[in-house]
C-alpha positions as CSV (number, residue, x, y, z in Angstrom):
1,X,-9.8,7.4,-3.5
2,X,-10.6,10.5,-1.4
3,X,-9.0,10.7,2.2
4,X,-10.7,12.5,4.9
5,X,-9.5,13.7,7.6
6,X,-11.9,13.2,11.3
7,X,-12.4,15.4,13.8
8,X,-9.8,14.0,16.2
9,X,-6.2,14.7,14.0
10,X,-4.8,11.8,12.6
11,X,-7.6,9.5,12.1
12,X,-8.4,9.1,8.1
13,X,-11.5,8.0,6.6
14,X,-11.3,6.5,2.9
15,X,-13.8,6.3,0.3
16,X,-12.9,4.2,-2.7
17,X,-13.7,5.5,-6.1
18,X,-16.4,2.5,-7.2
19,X,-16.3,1.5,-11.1
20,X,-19.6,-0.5,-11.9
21,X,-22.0,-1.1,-14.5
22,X,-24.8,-4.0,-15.4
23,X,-22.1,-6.8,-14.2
24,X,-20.7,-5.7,-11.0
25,X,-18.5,-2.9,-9.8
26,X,-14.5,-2.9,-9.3
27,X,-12.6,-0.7,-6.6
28,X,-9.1,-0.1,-5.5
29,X,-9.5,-1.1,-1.8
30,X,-5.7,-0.1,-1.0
31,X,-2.7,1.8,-2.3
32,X,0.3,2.2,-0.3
33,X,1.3,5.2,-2.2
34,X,-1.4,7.2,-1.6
35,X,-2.4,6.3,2.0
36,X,1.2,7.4,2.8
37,X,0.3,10.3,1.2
38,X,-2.7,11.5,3.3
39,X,-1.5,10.2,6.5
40,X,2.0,12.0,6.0
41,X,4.7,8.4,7.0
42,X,5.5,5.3,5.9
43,X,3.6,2.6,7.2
44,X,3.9,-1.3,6.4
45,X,1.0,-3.7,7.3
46,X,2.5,-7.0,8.5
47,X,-0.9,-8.9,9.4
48,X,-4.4,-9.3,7.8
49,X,-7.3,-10.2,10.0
50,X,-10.7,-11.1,9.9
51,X,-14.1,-11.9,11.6
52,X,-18.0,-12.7,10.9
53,X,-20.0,-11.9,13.5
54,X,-23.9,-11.4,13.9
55,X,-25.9,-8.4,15.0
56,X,-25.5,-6.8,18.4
57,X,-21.9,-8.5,18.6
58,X,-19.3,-5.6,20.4
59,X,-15.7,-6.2,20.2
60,X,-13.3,-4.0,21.6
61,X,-12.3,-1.3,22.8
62,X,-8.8,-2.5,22.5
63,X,-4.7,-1.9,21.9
64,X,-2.0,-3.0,22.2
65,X,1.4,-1.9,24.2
66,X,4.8,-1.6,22.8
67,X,6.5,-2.6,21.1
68,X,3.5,-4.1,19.6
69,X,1.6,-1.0,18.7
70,X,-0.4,-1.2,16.1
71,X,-2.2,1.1,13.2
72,X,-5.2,-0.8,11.9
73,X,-7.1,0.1,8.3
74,X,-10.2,-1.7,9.0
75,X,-13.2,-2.1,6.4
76,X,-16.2,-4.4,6.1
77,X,-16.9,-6.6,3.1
78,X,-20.4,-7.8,4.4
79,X,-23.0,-6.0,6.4
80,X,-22.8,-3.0,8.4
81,X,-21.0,-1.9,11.5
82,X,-20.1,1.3,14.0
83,X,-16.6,1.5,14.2
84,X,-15.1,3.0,17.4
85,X,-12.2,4.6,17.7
86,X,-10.8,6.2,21.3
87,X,-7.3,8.4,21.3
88,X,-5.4,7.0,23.9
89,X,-2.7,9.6,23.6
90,X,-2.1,10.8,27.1
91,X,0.0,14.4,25.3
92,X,-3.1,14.9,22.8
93,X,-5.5,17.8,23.3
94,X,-8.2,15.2,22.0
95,X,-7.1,12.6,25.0
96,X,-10.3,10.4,25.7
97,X,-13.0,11.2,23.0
98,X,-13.5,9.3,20.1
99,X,-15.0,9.1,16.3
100,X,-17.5,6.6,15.3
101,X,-18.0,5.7,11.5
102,X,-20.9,3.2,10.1
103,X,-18.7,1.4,7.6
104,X,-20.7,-0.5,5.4
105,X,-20.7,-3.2,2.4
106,X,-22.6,-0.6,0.3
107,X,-20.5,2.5,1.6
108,X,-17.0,0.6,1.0
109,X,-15.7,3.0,3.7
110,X,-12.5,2.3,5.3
111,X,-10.9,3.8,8.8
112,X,-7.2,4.4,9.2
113,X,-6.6,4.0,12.6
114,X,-3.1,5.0,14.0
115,X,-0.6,4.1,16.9
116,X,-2.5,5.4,19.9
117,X,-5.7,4.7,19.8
118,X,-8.3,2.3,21.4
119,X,-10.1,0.3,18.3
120,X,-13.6,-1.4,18.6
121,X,-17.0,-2.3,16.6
122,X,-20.6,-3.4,17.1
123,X,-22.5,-4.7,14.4
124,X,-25.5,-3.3,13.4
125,X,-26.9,-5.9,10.6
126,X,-28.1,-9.1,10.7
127,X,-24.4,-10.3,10.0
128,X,-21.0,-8.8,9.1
129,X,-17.8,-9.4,8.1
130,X,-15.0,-7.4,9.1
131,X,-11.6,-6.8,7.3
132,X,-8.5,-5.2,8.8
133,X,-4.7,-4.6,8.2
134,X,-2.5,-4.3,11.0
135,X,1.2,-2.4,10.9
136,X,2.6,-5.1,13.7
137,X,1.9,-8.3,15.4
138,X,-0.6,-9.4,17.6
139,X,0.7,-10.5,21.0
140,X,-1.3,-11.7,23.4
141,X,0.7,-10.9,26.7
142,X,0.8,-7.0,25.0
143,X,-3.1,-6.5,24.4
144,X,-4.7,-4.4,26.5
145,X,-8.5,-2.6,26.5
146,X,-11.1,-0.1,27.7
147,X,-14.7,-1.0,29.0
148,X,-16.9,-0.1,26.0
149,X,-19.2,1.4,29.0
150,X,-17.0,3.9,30.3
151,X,-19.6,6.7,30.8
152,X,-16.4,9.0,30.7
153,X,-15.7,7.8,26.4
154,X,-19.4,8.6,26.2
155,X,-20.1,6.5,23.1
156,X,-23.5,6.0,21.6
157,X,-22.9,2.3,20.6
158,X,-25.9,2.4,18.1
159,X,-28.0,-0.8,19.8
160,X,-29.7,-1.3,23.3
161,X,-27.3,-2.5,25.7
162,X,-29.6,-5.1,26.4
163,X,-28.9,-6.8,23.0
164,X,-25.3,-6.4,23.1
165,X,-23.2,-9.9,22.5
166,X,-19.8,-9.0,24.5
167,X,-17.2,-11.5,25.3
168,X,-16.2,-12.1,29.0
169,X,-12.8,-10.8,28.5
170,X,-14.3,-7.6,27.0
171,X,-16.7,-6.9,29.8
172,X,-14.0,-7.5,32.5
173,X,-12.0,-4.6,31.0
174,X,-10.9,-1.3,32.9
175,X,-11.9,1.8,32.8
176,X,-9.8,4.2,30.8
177,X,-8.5,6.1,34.0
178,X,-7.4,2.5,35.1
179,X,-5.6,1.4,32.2
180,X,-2.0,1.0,30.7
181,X,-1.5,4.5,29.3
182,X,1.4,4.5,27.2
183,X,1.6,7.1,24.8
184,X,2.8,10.5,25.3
């Protein structure tokens, strides 16, 4: 596995080392060990979640507040995506911008994503399924978002806007001068 670090500090990329041949391919998709490693602490993924969604489908930008924070290693097993993700840390010198990563079936990429930071995808093939472990629980009355069309985030979402499948809930979120900041 390599580990890369992005241009905002603290947001890993991994690419697994693939083994194939004329039957199929095998890869490591985690190690505990050596995530630890690269991201410098322990962390302990309580929760896996999935979803299948079709093209143009947005989800996000979201987080949640303590105590049910959460650092997210997200990957996708079908399809293709742009993953999304905003630092939220109101004390970082990078407060506000965001990465974006295509992770893809073929690319096996996978995005740490820690404590502090705003997560969301769009997908960008016909269908896609997305994988992702979670360091704490989801709770409902603790989930919190960010408009994915905050001119201020900037983000190039990859797709028309016009095509773009977002859920009511997702397009009635606030801006990110508007929301529950609560990192420092």
């Amino acid at each position: 596995m390599k580990f890369s670090t992005q241009s905002i500090a603290d947001v890993i990329l991994i690419e697994p080392t693939i083994n194939g041949d004329d039957r199929g391919y095998f890869a490591e998709t985690f190690r505990q060990d050596l995530l630890e490693e690269a991201i410098g602490y322990r962390v302990n993924f309580v929760q896996d979640n999935e979803s299948r969604s079709t093209k143009g489908v947005l989800r996000g930008l979201h987080y949640q507040l303590p105590p049910y924070t959460q650092a997210k290693l997200v990957r996708v097993i079908e399809g293709k995506v742009l993953d999304i993700a905003v630092d939220i840390r109101k004390s970082s010198p990078t407060f506000g911008q965001h990465i974006s990563v295509e992770l893809t079936a073929q690319n096996k990429y996978q995005l740490f994503i820690p404590r502090g930071f705003a997560h969301g995808f769009v997908v960008l093939s016909n269908t896609a399924t997305f994988a992702y472990k979670v360091d704490n629980y989801y709770s409902k009355t603790h989930e919190r978002g960010i408009s994915f069309y905050d001119k201020k985030l900037d983000i190039n979402w990859g797709l028309p806007y016009e095509i773009l499948q977002i859920s009511e809930k997702d397009r009635q979120l606030p801006l990110l001068d508007m929301t529950e900041n609560f990192f420092n």
